[in-house]
Each structure stands twice: as C-alpha cells, then as structure tokens.
C-alpha positions, -999 to +999 in steps of 0.1 A: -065+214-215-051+182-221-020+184-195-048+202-171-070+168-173-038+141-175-023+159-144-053+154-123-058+120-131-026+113-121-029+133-092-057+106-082-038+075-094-008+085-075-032+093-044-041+055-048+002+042-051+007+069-019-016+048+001+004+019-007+036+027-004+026+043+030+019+011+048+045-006+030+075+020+035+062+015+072+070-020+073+104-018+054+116+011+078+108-010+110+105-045+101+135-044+075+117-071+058+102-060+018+071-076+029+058-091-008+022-099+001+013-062+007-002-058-026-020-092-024-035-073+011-048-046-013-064-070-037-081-086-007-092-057+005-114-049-027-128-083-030-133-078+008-158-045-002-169-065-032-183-097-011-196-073+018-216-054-014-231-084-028-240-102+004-243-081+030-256-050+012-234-022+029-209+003+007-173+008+009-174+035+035-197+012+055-173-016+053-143+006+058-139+004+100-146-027+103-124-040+074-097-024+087-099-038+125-103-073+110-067-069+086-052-054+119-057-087+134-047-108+104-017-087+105-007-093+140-010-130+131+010-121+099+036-113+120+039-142+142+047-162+116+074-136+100+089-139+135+089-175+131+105-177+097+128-150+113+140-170+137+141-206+119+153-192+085+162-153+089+152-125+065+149-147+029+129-170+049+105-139+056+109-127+018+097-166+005+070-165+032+056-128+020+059-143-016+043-172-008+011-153+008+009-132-027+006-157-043-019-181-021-041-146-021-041-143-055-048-182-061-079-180-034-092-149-051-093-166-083-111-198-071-135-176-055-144-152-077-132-162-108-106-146-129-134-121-146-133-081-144-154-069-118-168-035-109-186-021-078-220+001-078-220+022-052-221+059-041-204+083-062-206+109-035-211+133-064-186+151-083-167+180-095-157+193-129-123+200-131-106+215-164-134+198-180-124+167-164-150+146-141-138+143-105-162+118-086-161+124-049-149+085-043-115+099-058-120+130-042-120+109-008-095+087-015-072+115-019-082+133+016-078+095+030-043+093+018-030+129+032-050+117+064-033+083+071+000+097+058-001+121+086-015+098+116+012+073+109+040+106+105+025+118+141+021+083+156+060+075+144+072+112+161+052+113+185+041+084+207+060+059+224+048+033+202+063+055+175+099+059+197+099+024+199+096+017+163+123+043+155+146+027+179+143-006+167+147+004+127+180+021+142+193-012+160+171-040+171+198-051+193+205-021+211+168-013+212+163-046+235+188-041+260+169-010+264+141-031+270+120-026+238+103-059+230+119-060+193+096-089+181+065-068+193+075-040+176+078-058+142+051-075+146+027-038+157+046-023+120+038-053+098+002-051+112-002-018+107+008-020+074-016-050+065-041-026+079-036+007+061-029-022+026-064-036+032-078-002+038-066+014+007-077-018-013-114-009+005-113+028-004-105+025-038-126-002-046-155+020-061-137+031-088-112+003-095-117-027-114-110-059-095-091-090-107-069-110-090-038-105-103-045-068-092-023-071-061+014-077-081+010-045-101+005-029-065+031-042-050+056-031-078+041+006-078+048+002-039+086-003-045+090+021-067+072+044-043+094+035-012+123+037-026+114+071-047+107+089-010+130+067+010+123+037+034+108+045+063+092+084+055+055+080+050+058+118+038+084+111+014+059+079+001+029+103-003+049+130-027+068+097-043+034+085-048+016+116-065+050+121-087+046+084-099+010+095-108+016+120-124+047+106-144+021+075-155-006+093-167+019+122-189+033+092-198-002+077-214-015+104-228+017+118-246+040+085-252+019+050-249-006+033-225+023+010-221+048+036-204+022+029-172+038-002-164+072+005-175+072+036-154+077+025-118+101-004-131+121+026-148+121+045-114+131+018-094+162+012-113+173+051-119+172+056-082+189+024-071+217+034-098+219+067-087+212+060-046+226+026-042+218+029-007+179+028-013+185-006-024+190-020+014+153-031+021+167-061+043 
C-alpha cells in the first residue's frame, strides 16, 4: 500500500516539474540560452494567484487566462532585452541577465509579501481516493493541464509554421535567416512562450503548494534536471522526465530520507551529463 500511495504522489509532483521543464526545455531548444529566471516566473505566478485571491476575490482557474496573457507579454518584453544582451554581450550576457531577474523576483517577492509560508483557500474541485491515498481534483487538474500543454506545444512545434520556424532556427540561426526567418523574432516568440507556460504552472499549482519566495530556485533546478533527463528541446521527453523525477523523489522520501528530494534532481543532472556529455550543451 505504501509504494501504491508514494507512487501517486510522485506521479503529481512530477506532473508539477513536467510543467516546468516543458516551457523551459522550449526555450533551451530554440533560444539556446538556459534561461535562469524561469523558476522565479513560477514563483510569480503563485503570488500572482495569491494577490488576485486576496484582493480581487477570484480563484486560480479564474485567474488562469488572464495570467497567462499578461506573462506572454512580459515575456515578449523578456526577450527584447535577451536580444539586447545578445547582441552587446552574447550568450553569458543573457545567462547573467536571467540570473539577475531570479533573483530581483525573488527580492520583490520578499518585500512584498514577506518571507512567511503562505497557503491559498480555494476550490478543491473534490477528490478521489486512491490506494487509500486522497487525490484532490486541483492535482487531478494540474496533471490533465500538463499532458495538455505538453501536447499543444508538441503540435504547435510540428505542426505550424511558427513551429517550422522555431525548428529551423534551433538547427542554425544563420542559415534560418538567409532563408528569411526573422531569428530574433523567433527567440524572442520561444522565450515568451516559455514565461507563459512558467507563470501558468506557478498559477495552477498554486492551490495546493505553499508559497515562499525562494520557491522559484528549487524550480528552476528540478527544471534542469528535467530537460536534460528528456533532452533539450522535446516537451515529450520533459513530461515523462518530469513524472520519472516524481516518482524517484517521493520513493526516495518515503524509503531513504526527506532529504533525497533535493539531492535527487542534483544526482540526475550529473549521471546524465557523465553519461551524455552532449546534454550538457544548453548554450
């Protein structure tokens, strides 16, 4: 009964790093750029769903759409200034500017709301019992919203032109250009995507995850490990990484130590780039 109960709780938790790693894997594979603030996006998205809660009275699912649309448009201005740094200082001048933005949305967070624990009350949507386990139908939905967002991006990558564009330009920028693919655009459309989908999940799972705002470093670390578990680029491969790195964390809790849930994802991340050096070329 045990295994029964800490393999679907992992299955949830790694539901939750899938989600992550999808919009993050997104940017690596077009952008080429490990884009540090994405798990700061996350945390913003929960204290996003937390201040619309308090002051405006409306529930995550509420504030999901228009969340989303407003990260969309941070990220497009996001990526203006990657292009800038790009341009003046190349890629570590994007990596110091993504650091820097963790750790400014970290800072504001804590000025804002205060470094205490926080909690949202909110709709449960009900719940399952599952080998004696209680499955609240939040987790329930942020499962379904993974496999759903894993699968538009999948399609949009395959299947559009937006999505031929971006696959052209992760191949070679250069030759993608003299094709007359507008390379900036295109990494600017990925790395706002991505700030999407991260202040999304950070939305979604913010009824049943507790907020602080440090929160966004430990998802940004699950995030590499996820990426580079299922490859750069493959928002499948991120989704399967993601529910295997669940599931790993919580057999790892309940059998070893609570403590193997933060060594777990450093652990990955330096087996795979042992064995699949090649993983480790993010830039």
């Amino acid at each position: 009964m045990l295994f029964e109960q800490l393999l679907i709780a992992g299955l949830i938790t790694g539901a939750v790093y899938s989600l992550v790693g999808v919009g993050f894997t997104l940017v690596l594979g077009v952008g080429k750029v490990a884009n540090f603030a994405h798990g700061g996006f996350v945390a913003l998205g929960l204290y996003t769903a937390l201040f619309a809660h308090d002051h405006l009275g409306l529930n995550a699912y509420e504030t999901l759409v228009p969340a989303t649309l407003i990260f969309l448009v941070i990220g497009f201005g996001i990526g203006e200034l990657f292009e800038w740094r790009a341009r003046r200082a190349g890629e570590i001048g994007q990596l110091l500017v993504g650091l820097a933005l963790l750790l400014l949305i970290g800072g504001l967070l804590e000025v804002l709301f205060k470094n205490d624990p926080r909690t949202i009350d909110g709709p449960t949507l009900g719940h399952v019992r599952m080998a004696g386990l209680t499955v609240h139908g939040t987790e329930i939905f942020a499962v379904v919203f993974t496999l759903a967002v894993a699968l538009l991006i999948y399609v949009m990558v395959r299947r559009t032109r937006w999505g031929r564009a971006m696959r052209a330009v992760a191949d070679n920028a250069e030759a993608a250009g003299l094709y007359g693919i507008r390379t900036p655009m295109a990494r600017r459309s990925a790395l706002a995507v991505s700030i999407a989908i991260a202040g999304a999940t950070g939305v979604v799972i913010s009824p049943f995850t507790t907020l602080t705002p440090e929160v966004g470093t430990s998802y940004l670390i699950s995030a590499f490990a996820v990426v580079i578990l299922g490859r750069i680029g493959n928002p499948l491969g991120a989704v399967l990484a993601g529910l295997g790195l669940g599931v790993v964390n919580s057999l790892s809790a309940g059998y070893l130590a609570s403590y193997w849930t933060s060594l777990a994802p450093l652990l990955i991340i330096l087996l795979v780039l042992l064995v699949r050096p090649d993983e480790g070329a993010v830039v």
